[in-house]
C-alpha positions as CSV (number, residue, x, y, z in Angstrom):
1,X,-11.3,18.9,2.1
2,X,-10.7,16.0,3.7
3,X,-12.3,15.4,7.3
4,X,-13.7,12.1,9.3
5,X,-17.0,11.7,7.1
6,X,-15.0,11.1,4.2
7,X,-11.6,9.1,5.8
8,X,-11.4,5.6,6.8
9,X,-10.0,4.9,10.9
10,X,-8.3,1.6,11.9
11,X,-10.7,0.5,13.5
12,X,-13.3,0.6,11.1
13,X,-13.9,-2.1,8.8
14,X,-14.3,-1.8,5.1
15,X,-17.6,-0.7,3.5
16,X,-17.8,-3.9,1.3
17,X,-17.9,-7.3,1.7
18,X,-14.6,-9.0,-0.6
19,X,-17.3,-12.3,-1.2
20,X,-19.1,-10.1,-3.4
21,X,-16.1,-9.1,-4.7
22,X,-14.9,-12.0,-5.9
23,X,-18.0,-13.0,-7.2
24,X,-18.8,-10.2,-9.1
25,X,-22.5,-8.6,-8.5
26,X,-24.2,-8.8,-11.7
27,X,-26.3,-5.5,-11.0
28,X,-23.8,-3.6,-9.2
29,X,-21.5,-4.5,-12.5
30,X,-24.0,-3.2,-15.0
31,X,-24.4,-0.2,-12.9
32,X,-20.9,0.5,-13.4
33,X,-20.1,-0.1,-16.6
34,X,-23.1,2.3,-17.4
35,X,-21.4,5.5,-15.8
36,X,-18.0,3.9,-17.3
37,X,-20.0,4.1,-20.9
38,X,-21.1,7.6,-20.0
39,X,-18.1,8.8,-18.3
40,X,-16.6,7.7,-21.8
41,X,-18.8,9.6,-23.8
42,X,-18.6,12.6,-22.2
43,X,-14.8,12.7,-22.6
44,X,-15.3,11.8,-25.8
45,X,-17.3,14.7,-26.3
46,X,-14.8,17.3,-24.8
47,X,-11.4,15.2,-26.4
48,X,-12.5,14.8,-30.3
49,X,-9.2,13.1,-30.3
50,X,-9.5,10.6,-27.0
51,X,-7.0,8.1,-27.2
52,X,-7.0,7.3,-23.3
53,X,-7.8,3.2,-23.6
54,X,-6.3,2.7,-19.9
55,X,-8.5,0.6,-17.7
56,X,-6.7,1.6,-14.8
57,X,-6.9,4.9,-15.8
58,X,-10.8,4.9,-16.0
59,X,-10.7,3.2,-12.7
60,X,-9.1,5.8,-10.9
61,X,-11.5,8.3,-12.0
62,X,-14.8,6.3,-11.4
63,X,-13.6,4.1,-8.3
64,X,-11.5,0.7,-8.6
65,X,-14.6,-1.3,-8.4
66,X,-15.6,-0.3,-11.7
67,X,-13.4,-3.1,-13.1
68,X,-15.4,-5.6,-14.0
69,X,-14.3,-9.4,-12.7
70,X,-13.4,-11.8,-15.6
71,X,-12.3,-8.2,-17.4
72,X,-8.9,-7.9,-19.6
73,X,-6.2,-5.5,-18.9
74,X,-3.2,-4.4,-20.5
75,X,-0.8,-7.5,-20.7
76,X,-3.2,-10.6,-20.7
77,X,-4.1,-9.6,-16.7
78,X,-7.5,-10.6,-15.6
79,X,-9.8,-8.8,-13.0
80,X,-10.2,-11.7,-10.3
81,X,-11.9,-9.2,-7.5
82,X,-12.6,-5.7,-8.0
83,X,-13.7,-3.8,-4.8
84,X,-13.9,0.2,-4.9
85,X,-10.6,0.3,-2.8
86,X,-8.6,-3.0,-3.9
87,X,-8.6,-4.3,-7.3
88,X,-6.7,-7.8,-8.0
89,X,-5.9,-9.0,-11.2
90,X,-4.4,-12.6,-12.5
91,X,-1.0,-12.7,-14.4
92,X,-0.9,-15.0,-17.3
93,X,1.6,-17.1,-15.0
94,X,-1.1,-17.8,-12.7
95,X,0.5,-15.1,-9.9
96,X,-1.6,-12.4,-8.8
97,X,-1.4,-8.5,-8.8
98,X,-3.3,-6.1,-6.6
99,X,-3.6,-2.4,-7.1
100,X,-4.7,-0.1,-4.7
101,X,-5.1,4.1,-4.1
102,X,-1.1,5.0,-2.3
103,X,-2.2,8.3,-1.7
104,X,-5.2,6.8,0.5
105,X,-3.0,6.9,3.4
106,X,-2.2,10.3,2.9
107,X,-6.0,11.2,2.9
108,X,-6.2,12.9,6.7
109,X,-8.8,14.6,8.2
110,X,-8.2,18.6,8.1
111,X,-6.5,18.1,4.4
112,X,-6.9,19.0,1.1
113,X,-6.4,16.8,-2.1
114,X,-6.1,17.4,-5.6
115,X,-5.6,15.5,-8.5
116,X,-4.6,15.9,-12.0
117,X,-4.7,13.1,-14.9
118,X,-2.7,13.2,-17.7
119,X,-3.8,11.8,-21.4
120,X,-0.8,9.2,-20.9
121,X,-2.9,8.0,-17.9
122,X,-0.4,9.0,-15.0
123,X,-1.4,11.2,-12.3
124,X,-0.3,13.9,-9.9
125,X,-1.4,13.9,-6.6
126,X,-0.8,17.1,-4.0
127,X,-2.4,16.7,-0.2
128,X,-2.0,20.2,1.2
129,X,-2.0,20.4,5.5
130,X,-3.3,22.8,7.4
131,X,0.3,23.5,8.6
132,X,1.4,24.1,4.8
133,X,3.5,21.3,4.2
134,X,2.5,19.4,1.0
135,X,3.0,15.8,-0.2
136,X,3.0,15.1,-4.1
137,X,2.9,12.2,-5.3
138,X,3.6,11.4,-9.0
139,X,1.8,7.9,-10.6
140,X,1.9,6.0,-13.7
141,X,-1.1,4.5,-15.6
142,X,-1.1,1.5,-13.8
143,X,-1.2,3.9,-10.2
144,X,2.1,2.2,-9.0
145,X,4.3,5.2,-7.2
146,X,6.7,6.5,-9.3
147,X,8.1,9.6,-7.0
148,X,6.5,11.0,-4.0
149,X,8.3,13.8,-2.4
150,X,7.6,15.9,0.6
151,X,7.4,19.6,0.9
152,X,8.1,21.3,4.4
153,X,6.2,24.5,5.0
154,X,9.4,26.7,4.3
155,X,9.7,25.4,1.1
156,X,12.5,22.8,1.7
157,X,12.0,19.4,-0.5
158,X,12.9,15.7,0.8
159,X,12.2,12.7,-2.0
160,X,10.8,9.9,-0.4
161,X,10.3,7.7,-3.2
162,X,11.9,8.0,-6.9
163,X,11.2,4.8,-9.3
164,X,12.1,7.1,-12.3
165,X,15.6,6.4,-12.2
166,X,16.9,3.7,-14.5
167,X,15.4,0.5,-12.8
168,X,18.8,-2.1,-13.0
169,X,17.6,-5.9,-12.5
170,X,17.8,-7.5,-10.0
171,X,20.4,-11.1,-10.1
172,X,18.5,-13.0,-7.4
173,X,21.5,-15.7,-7.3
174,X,23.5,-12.9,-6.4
175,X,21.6,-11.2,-3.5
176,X,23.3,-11.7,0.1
177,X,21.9,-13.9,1.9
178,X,18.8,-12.8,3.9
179,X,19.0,-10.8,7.5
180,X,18.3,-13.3,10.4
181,X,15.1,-12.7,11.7
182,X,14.5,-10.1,14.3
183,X,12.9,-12.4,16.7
184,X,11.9,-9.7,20.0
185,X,8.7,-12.7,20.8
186,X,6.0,-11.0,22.4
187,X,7.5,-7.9,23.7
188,X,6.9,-4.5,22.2
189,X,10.0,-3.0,24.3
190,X,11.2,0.2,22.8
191,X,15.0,-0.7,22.8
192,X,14.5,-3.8,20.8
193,X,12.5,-2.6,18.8
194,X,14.9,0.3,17.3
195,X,17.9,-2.1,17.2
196,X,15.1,-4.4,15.2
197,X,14.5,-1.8,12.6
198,X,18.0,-0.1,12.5
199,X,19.9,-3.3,11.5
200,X,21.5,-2.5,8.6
201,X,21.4,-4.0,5.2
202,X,24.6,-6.4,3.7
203,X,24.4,-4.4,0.2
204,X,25.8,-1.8,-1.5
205,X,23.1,-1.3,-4.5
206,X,19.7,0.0,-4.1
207,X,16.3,-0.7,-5.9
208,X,13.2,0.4,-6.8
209,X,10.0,0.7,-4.5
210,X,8.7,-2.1,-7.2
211,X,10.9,-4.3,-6.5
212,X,11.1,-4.3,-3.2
213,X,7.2,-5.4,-2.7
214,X,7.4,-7.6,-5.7
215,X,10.7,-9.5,-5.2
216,X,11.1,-11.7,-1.9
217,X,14.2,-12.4,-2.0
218,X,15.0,-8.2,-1.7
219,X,13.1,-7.4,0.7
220,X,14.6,-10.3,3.0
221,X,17.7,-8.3,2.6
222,X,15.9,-6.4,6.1
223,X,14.5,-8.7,8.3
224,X,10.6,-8.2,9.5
225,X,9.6,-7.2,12.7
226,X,6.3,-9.0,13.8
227,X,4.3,-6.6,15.5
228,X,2.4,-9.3,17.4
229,X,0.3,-6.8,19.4
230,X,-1.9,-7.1,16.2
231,X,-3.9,-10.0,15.0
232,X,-7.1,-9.8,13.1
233,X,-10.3,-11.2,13.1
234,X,-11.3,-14.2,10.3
235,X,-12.2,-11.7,7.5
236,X,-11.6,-8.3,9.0
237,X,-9.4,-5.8,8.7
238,X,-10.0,-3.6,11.9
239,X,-7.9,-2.9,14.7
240,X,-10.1,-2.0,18.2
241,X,-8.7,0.8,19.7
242,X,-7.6,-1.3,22.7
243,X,-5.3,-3.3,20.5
244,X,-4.0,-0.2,18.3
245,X,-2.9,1.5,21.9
246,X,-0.6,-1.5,21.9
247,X,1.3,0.1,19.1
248,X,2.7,3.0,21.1
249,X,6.3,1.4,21.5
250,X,7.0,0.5,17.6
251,X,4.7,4.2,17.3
252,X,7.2,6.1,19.5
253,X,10.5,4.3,17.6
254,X,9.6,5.3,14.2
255,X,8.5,8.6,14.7
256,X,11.3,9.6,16.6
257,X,13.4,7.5,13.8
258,X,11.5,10.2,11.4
259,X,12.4,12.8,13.0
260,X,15.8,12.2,13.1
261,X,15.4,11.4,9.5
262,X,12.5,13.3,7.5
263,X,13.1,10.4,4.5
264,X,12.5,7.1,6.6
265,X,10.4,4.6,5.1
266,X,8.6,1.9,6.5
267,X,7.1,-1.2,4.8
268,X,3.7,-2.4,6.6
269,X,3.3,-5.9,5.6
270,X,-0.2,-7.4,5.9
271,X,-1.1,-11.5,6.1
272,X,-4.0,-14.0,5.8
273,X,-4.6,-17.2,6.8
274,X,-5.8,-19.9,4.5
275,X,-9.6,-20.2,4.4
276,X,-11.4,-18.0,1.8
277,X,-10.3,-17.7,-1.9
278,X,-6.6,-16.4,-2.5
279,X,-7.8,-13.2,-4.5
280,X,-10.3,-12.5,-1.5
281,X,-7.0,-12.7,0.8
282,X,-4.7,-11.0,-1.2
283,X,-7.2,-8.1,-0.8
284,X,-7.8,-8.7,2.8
285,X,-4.0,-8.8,3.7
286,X,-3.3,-5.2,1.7
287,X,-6.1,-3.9,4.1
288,X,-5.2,-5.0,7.1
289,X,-1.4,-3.2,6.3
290,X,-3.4,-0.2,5.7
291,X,-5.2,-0.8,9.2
292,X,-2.0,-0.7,11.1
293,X,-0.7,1.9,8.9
294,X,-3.4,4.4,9.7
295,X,-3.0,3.4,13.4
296,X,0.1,4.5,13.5
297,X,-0.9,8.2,12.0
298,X,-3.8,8.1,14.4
299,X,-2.7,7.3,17.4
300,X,1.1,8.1,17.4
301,X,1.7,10.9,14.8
302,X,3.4,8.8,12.4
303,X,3.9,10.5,9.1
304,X,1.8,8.7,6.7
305,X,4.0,9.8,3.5
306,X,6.8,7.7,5.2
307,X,4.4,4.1,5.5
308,X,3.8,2.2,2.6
309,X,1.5,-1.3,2.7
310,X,1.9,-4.0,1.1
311,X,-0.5,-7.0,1.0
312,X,1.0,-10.7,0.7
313,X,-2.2,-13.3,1.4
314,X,-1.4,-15.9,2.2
315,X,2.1,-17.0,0.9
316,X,3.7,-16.9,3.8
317,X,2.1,-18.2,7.2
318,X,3.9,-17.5,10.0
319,X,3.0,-21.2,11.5
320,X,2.9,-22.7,8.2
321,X,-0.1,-24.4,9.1
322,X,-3.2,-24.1,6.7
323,X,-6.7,-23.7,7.7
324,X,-8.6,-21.3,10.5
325,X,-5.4,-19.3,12.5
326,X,-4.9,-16.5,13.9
327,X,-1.1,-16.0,14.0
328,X,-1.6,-16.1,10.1
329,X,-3.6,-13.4,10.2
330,X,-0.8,-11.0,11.3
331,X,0.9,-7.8,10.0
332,X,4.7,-6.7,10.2
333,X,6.9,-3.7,9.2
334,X,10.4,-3.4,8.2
335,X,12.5,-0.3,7.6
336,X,13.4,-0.3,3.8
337,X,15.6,3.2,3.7
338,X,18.5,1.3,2.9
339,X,17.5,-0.5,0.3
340,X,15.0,2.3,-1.4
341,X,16.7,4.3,-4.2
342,X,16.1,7.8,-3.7
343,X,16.9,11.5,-4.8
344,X,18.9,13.0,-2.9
345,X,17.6,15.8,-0.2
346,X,17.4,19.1,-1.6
């Protein structure tokens, strides 16, 4: 059962410092890779037949930060930080990868989780309410969301997320060009916000949740909306209550916009500026998406099944100047319904 000893609020700030990260504690690594060694063995023990050789996999059971830095994954990534919540590897292009827990939003006080791992290294995640309804979430190996669908408590199913369909790529010289920016400066007014988020997309095709965070030049096909109620600290991810009560307008829109529509789905972006290693931000800007995200289910009953977060560093500064700013450090949401490919209702 989950309940507030166990759960993470917005406007606390994560257990561990991302400096360590980065660096890799020599100690704390050895520690880990000793429960990894027996956790190992004691499969091995039970499975005569173990063929799980999944990094990922081990990582979800054990805690993300058992992923050593400088360690090899599947398909010549590197670990360049590996925090228990955040891991982020390098490609062999030099780009960089972060993997976090989806279903950590979904972790609220007064519910009840269970997982189940698969030998192929996917997983199956069901968070039971108190009010019945369930959300299950379906993962691969490499814990990227590959169907989440939500269960109402008389039964009726809505899919959220499907990435199981056949994934068509994407022709980025093709694309529309992108949606002018929804610029609504420093007001959080209600009115602008909704025509903000209900602009419509200039496509007629669909893509996967994947390629949505992962592609730029797709997910301009919405415009963002700058929530600039929000900016962060140098290095923190919190959000003081007295800032997160700012939300209540962009709050109010979406979860009437849910309501409306039980299969809405938001896109919380997160930022950085430039100081501090790029690894160390990438992590820092996918928790600081999380931050507003669980503001939102705090404070203003947004579903968390409908959010997902999304980290981006530092790539794209608001001000496009480097160094110590705050605008950089910034978060933003756009509604990606009409671009997500989906199941329909049933």
């Amino acid at each position: 059962m989950i309940t507030d000893e166990n759960s993470r609020s917005s406007d606390e700030d994560f257990a561990t410092s991302l400096r360590d990260a980065v660096s890799g504690d020599r100690d704390r690594r050895r520690r880990e890779e000793s429960r990894w060694r027996d956790e190992r063995r004691e499969r091995q023990e039970a499975r005569d037949d173990d063929d799980d050789d999944n990094d990922l996999t081990k990582a979800l059971l054990l805690g993300l930060g058992a992923l050593a830095v400088g360690s090899m994954l599947s398909n010549n990534r590197q670990v360049a930080l590996s925090s228990p919540d955040r891991v982020v590897m390098t490609r062999p292009d030099g780009s960089r990868e972060i993997v976090r827990d989806d279903v950590a939003l979904l972790r609220q006080p007064g519910s009840n989780v269970e997982t189940e791992q698969f030998d192929d290294g996917s997983s199956r995640t069901v968070v039971t309410r108190a009010d019945g309804s369930k959300v299950v979430t379906i993962r691969d190996a490499n814990m990227q969301v590959l169907r989440r669908t939500l269960i109402s408590p008389d039964g009726r199913t809505s899919r959220l997320i499907d990435d199981t369909e056949d994934v068509r790529p994407v022709d980025i010289a093709s694309l529309p060009a992108p949606a002018p920016v929804a610029d609504i400066g420093n007001s959080m007014d209600e009115e602008a916000l909704r025509a903000a988020l209900n602009r419509e997309a200039n496509i007629d095709r669909r893509f996967t949740l994947g390629q949505i965070r992962n592609i730029p030049e797709v997910r301009s096909l919405v415009a963002p909306v700058d929530i600039p109620a929000i900016t962060f600290d140098s290095g923190s991810a919190a959000i003081p209550p007295g800032q997160a009560r700012q939300l209540g307008a962009l709050g109010r829109v979406m979860e009437d916009q849910i309501r409306e529509n039980p299969r809405e789905i938001y896109l919380v972006e997160g930022y950085t500026d430039t100081v501090g290693d790029p690894s160390m931000n990438l992590a820092l800007s996918d928790r600081r998406a999380e931050s507003v995200a669980l503001a939102l289910t705090e404070h203003f009953d947004v579903p968390p099944e409908n959010l997902v977060v999304q980290g981006y560093g530092e790539d794209f500064l608001k001000t496009g100047e480097a160094g110590d700013v705050r605008a950089n450090r910034r978060t933003s949401v756009r509604r990606i319904t009409d671009l997500l490919q989906t199941g329909d209702s049933e």
